[in-house]
C-alpha positions in Angstrom: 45.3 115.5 -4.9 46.0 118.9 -6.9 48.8 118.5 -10.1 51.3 120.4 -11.3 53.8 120.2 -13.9 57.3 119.2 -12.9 61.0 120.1 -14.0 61.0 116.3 -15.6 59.8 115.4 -19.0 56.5 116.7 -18.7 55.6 114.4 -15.5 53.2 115.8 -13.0 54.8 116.2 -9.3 51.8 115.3 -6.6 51.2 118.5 -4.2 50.0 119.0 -0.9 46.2 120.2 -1.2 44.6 123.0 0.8 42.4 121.4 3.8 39.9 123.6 4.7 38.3 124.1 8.4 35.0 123.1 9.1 33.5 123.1 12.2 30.7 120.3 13.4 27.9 120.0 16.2 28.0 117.9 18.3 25.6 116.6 21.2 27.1 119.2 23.7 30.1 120.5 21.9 31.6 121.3 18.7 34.2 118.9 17.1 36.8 121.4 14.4 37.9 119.5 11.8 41.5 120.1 9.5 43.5 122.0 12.3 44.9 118.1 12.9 43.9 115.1 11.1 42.2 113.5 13.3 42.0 109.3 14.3 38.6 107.9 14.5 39.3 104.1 16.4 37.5 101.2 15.0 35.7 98.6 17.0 33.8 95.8 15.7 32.0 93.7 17.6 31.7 91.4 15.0 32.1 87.7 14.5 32.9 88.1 10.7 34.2 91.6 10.2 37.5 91.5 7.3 40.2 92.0 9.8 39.5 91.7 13.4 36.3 89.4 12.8 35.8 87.7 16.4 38.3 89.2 17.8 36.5 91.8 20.0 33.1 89.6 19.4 33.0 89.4 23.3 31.4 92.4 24.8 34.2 92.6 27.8 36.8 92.4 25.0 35.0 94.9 23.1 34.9 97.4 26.4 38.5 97.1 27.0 39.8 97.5 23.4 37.6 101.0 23.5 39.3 102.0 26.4 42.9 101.0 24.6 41.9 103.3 21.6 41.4 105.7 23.8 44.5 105.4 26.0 46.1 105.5 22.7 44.6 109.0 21.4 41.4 108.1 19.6 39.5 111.4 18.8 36.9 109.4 18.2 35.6 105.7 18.1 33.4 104.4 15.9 31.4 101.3 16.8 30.0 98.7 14.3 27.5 95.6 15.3 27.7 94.3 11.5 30.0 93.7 8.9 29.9 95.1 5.7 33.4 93.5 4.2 32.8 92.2 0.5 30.0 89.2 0.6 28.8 89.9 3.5 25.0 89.2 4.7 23.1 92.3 6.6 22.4 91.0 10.1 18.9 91.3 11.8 18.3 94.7 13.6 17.9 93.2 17.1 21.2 91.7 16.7 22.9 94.9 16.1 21.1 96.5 18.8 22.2 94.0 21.1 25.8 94.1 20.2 26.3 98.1 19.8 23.8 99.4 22.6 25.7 97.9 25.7 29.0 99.3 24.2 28.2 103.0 23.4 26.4 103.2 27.1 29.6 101.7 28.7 31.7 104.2 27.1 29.8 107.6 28.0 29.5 106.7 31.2 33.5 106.8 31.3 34.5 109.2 28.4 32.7 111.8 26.3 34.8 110.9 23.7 33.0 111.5 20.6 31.4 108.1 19.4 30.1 107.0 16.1 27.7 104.3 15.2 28.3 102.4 12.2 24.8 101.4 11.0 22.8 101.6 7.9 19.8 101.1 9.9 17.7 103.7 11.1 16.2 102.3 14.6 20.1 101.4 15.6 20.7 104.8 14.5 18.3 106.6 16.6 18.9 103.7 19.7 22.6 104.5 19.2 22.1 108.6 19.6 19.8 107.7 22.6 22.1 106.0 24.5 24.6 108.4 23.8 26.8 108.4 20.3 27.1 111.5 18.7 27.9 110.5 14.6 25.8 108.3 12.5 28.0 106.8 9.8 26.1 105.3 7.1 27.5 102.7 4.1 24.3 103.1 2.0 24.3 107.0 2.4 20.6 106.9 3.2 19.6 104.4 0.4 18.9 101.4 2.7 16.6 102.4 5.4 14.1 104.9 4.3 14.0 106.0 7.8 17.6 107.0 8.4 17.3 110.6 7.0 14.6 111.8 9.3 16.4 110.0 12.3 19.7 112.2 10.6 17.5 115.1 10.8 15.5 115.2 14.4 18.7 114.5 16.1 21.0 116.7 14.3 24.0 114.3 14.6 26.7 114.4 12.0 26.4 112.5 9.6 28.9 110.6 7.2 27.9 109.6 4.0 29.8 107.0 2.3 30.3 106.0 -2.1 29.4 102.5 -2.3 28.8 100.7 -5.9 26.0 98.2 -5.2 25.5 96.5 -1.9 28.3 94.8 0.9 27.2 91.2 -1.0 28.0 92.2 -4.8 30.4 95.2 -4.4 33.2 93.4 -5.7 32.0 91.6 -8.6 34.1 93.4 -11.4 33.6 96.5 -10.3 33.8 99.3 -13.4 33.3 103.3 -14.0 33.4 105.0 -17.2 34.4 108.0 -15.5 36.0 107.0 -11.7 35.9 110.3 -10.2 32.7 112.1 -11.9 30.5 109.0 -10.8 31.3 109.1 -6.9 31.3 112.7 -6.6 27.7 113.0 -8.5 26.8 110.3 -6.3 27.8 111.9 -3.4 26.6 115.7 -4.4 23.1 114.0 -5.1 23.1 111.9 -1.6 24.1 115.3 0.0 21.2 117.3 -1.7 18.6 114.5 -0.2 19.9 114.8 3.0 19.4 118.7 3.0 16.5 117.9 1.3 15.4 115.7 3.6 16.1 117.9 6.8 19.8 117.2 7.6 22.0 120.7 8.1 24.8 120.8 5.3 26.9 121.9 7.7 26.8 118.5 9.6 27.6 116.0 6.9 30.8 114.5 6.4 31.9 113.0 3.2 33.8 109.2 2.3 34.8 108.1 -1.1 34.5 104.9 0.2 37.9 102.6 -0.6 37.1 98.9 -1.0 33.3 99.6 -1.7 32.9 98.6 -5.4 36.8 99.1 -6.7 39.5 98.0 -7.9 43.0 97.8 -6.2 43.6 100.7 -9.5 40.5 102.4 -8.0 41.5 102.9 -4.8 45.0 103.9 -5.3 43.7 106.7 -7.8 41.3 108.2 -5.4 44.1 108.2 -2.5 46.8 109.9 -5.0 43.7 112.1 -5.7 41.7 113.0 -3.1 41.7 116.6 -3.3 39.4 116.2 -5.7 36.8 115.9 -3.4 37.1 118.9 -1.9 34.6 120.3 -5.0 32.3 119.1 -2.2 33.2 121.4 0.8 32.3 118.9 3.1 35.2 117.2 5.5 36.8 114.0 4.0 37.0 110.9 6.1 39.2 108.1 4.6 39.2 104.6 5.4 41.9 102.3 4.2 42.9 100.4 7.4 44.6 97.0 6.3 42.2 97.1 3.3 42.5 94.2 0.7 44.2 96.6 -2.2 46.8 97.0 0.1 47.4 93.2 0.4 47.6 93.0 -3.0 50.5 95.6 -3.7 52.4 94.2 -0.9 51.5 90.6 -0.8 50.5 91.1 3.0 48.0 89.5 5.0 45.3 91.8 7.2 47.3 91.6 10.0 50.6 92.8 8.4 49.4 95.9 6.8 50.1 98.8 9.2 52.5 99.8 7.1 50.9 100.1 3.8 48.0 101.8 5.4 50.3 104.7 7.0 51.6 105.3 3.6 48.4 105.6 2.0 46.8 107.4 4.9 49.7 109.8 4.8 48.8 110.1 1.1 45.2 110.7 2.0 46.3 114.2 4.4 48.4 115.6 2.0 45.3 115.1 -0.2 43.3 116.9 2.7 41.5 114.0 4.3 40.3 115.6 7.8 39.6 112.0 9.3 41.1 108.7 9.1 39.5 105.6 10.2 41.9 103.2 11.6 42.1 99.7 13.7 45.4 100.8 15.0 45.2 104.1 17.0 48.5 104.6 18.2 50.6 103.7 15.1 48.5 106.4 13.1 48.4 109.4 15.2 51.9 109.3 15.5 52.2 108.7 11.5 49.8 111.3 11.1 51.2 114.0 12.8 54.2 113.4 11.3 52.5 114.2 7.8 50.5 116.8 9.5 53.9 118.5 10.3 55.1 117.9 6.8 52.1 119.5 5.1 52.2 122.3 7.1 55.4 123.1 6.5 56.9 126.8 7.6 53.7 127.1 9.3 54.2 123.9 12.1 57.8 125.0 12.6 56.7 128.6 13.1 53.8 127.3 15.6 56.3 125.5 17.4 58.6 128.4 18.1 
């Protein structure tokens, strides 16, 4: 988030970054992103995953929860067959198949909502294009399947690639930087340079500093009060902080009771220019964010609106 010097003893006053348009393929249309913020749904079907683990395990329960993001104004839903919460143990590839497949079919054959899969595996990648998602969002930013760049690149799907110190099972252990904000965007500028290199369109990558991968609660709350710095990138910013455990630990709040917090740092996170925002809760956060879309724009909303 861009500085500048206040009125009050030298203090710097937080400022509303610019959030540039950028404009994404996808299968059969184009997705524009940072006119709105938009809401990207979760659903895990999951028996472990940190805050709904179990809860949409069942593949009925998983359907209708889709649908409920998307009654509530999901722009898009992104689907996960594996946890990646801190400790957590990769799951066999036939597993995830088996969980994610069924789900992404039953969508499109009722919405062409834009669908993400959330995989760091390059066969559920290309399986999860097939049967009709449209994003690949990848943890390991290409680092843990050796095949997920050239399935990136022969289907041309948008691709998000996420910072993450170490791997799901270690990320936590005393996480440390020297430099916080140096590290994860020359990680990311590198893992954006293989991916070109590699075959993937620039224009079709989408960027997340990745909250709660490998940082502290202080980490996370400088790269949310920050996050304009990203934009040295030019890529679109998704941010994920949905009932994330940093947030417990300023408000002494379990998963379920963090709503709040999350709206406050996601709110952070647009006047920061995030052009995504990954959420469990649809309808809570697209009313809070275009509340702070409003209040970022300004003149400019109320001159829309006339």
């Amino acid at each position: 988030m861009m500085l500048k010097e206040s009125n009050h003893a030298g203090r710097a006053a937080l400022t509303v970054c610019d959030r540039k348009i950028f404009t994404i393929g996808l299968r059969d249309k184009t997705l524009e992103l940072g006119r709105r913020t938009l809401i990207m749904g979760i659903v895990n079907i999951t028996p472990d995953s940190f805050s709904d683990g179990g809860r949409y395990f069942d593949f009925e329960r998983a359907r209708a929860h889709a649908f409920e993001l998307l009654d509530q104004g999901a722009d898009i839903l992104d689907i996960g067959g594996e946890s990646t919460r801190p400790g957590s143990e990769s799951v066999p590839q036939d597993v995830e198949l088996q969980r994610v497949i069924p789900l992404i079919r039953a969508i499109r054959e009722k919405s062409d909502i834009p669908v993400s899969v959330d995989t760091n595996k390059a066969a559920v990648a290309r399986e999860a294009i097939s049967a009709g998602a449209d994003i690949i969002n990848d943890i390991s930013s290409l680092r843990f399947d050796p095949d997920m760049a050239r399935v990136a690149a022969d289907t041309g799907a948008p691709l998000v690639l996420m910072h993450m110190l170490g791997v799901p099972k270690t990320m936590q252990k005393a996480p440390s930087y020297a430099s916080l904000f140096s590290e994860i965007i020359a990680f990311l500028e590198e893992r954006i340079r293989f991916a070109v290199a590699s075959g993937v369109e620039r224009e079709q990558i989408i960027i997340d500093p990745g909250i709660g991968f490998g940082k502290t609660v202080a980490h996370n709350l400088a790269i949310i009060r920050d996050l304009g710095a990203f934009g040295l990138l030019d890529r679109p910013i998704l941010l994920g902080v949905s009932r994330k455990r940093f947030i417990g630990a300023v408000l002494n709040r379990e998963e379920g009771e963090r709503e709040l917090g999350t709206a406050v740092a996601n709110c952070f996170g647009i006047a920061g220019g995030a052009h995504i925002l990954r959420t469990h809760e649809v309808a809570f956060h697209r009313e809070a964010s275009k509340m702070a879309d409003a209040v970022r724009d300004g003149i400019a909303y109320r001159e829309r609106s006339v």
